[in-house]
Steps between C-alpha positions, in 0.01 A plus 500: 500500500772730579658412168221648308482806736813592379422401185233785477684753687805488224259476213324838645845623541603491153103593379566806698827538370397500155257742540721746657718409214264566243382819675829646453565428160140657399596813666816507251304447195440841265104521433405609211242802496154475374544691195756214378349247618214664289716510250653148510113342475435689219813382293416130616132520404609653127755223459207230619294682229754537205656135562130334543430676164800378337454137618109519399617591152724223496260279625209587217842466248569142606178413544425595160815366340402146676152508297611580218757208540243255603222543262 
């Protein structure tokens, strides 16, 4: 029983550990501000757009090519 005890108590030790850890190292990141992150989601939403596009119209190309090939 006393086995497990200490078990737990090291376990909560490094848990606790950790999350001092991690606390740190968040306080040393640079955030970005809202306007870039504003800007960042707006870049990766046009690329989603532009590349889903592109990959449609290759799509409706193959798909056509394979028609034609199979007729």
């Amino acid at each position: 029983m006393e086995e497990i005890k200490e078990k737990v108590k090291i376990t909560i030790q490094k848990i606790t550990q950790f999350l001092k850890d991690a606390k740190m190292e968040l306080k040393k990141v640079t955030w970005p501000t809202p306007k870039q992150t504003l800007a960042s989601t707006a870049v990766v939403i046009i690329l989603v757009f532009v590349v889903s596009f592109i990959l449609g119209i290759f799509d409706f190309v193959l798909a056509k090519a394979v028609k034609f090939i199979l007729r």
